[in-house]
N, C-alpha and C positions, 0 to 999 in steps of 0.2 A: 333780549333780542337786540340784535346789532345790524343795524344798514351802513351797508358799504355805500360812499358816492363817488363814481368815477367823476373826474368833472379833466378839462384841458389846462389847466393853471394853475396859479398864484393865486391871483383876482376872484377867480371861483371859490376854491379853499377859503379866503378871507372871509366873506361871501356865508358861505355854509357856517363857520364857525365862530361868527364874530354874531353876524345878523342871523342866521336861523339858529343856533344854538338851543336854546331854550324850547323854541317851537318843537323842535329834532328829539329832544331828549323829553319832548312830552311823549312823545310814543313810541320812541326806542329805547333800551339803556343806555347803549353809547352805540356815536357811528364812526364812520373814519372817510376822512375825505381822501383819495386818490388821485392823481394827479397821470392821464396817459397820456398827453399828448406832447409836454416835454423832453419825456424821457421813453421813449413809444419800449425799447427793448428791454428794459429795466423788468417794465410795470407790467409788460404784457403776459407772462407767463403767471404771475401774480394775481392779475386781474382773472384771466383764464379760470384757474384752478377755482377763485371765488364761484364764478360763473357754473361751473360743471359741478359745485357741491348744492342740492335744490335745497337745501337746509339753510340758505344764508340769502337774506334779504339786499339787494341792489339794486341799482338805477345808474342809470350813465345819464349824464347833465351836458349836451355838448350845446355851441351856440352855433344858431345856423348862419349868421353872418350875411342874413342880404333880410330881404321886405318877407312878410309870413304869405306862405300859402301853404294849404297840406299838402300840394304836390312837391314843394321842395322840403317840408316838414318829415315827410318819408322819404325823400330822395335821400334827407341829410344823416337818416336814420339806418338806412340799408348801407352807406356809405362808411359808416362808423364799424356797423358790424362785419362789415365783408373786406373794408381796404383795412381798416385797422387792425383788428382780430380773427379777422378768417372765421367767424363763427357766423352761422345760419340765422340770417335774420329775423326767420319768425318765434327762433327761440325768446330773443331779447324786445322784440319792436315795444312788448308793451310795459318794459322798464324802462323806457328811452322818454327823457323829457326835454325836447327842444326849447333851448332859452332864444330866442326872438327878439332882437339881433344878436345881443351881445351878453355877457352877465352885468357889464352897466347899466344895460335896461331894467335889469331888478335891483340894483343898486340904488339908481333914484327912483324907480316905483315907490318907495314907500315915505313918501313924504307930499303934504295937499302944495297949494300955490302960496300959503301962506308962510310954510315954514321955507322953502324957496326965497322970498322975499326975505325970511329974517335972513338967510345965511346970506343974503347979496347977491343970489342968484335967480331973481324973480323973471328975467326974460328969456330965461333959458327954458321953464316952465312949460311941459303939454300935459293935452288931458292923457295923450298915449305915449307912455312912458316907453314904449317898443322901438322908437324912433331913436333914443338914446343911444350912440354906440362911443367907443373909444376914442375919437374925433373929438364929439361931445364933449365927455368926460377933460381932453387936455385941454379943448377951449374954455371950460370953466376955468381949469384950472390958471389956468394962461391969464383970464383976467381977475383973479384974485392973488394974483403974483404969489403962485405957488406951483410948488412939483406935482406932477400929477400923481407920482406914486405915493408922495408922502400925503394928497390931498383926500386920494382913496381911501389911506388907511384911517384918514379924521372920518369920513361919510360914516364907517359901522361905529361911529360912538355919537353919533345923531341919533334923535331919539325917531325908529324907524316902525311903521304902523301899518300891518299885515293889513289890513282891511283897505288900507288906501291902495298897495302895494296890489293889490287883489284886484281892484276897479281899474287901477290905469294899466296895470299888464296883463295881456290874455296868457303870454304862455306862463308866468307867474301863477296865477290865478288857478290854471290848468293842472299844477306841479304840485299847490297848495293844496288842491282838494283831494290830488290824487294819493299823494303821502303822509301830510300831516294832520289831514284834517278827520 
C-alpha cells in the first residue's frame, strides 16, 4: 500500500523522508512526498487524478503559518481545498493535517532540552515546540555561524525521538496518531 503526501516544499519533503522515513514504511510499502505549492500547475492535475482514484491513500500536510486555533486549523484546510484544487472540502478535510506553525516546528519537536544544550542551542529551547517557525530556525542558525539551509539538512541526522516530538507538538502528535500509529 502506498501514501501519497502532498506537503508545500523542500523542507517538508526532507522532513517526511529523512526523519519519518522509517516510521512511514512501518505501515506503508512505500510513499511519495509531493510537493504543490511550488509548482501549483505541474502538480495539480497529478495530485487531482490521486485524489478521484478512492483506492490510493493520501493526506495533504500544509502549515498553517500563524498561532493554532481549530478555527483557523479549518479555515486553512477549506482554503487548500477550494483556492488550490477546486475540490470540495468535505471530500478531503479529513486527510488534511495542519502542521502548526510551520514544518520547523516538527523539525525541532523531536529533541528534550538536553540534546538542545548538547547541540549549542539550549536557549532556544520550549516546552511547545509549535512556537518554532522559520525565523527561529535562521536565528539558530545565525548564531551557530551557519546557513540555514545547509543547518536544516544537519537537524534530520540528529538523533530524533517520536515520543518527545509527540509531547512538545500538538499537531505533530495529532498527524502521528492519525497515520503512523
Amino acid at each position: 500500500m502506498k501514501l501519497y503526501i502532498f506537503v508545500e516544499g523542500k523542507n517538508d519533503i526532507d522532513f517526511f523522508e529523512k526523519i519519518l522515513n522509517s516510521e512511514i514504511k512501518r505501515k506503508f510499502d512505500e510513499f511519495e512526498c509531493i510537493p504543490y505549492a511550488e509548482n501549483m500547475t505541474k502538480e495539480r492535475n497529478l495530485i487531482l487524478r490521486i485524489i478521484k482514484n478512492n483506492k490510493n491513500n493520501y493526506i495533504f500536510c500544509p502549515d498553517l503559518d500563524t498561532e493554532y486555533s481549530e478555527k483557523k486549523v479549518n479555515a486553512r484546510k477549506r482554503e487548500i481545498a477550494e483556492k488550490y484544487f477546486k475540490i470540495d472540502y468535505d471530500t478531503v478535510k479529513e486527510k488534511m493535517h495542519v502542521i502548526v506553525q510551520k514544518i520547523e516546528s516538527w523539525y525541532f519537536a523531536g529533541f528534550d532540552k538536553k540534546y538542545y544544550i548538547k547541540k549549542g542551542i539550549g536557549n532556544y529551547y520550549s516546552d511547545d515546540a509549535e512556537e518554532i517557525t522559520k525565523g527561529t530556525l535562521k536565528k539558530i542558525a545565525k548564531s551557530l555561524k551557519k546557513d540555514p539551509k545547509i543547518f536544516i539538512s544537519q537537524i534530520t541526522q540528529w538523533n530524533y525521538k517520536i515520543e518527545i516530538a509527540c509531547r512538545r507538538n500538538k499537531s505533530f502528535k495529532k498527524f502521528y496518531n492519525a497515520i503512523l500509529k
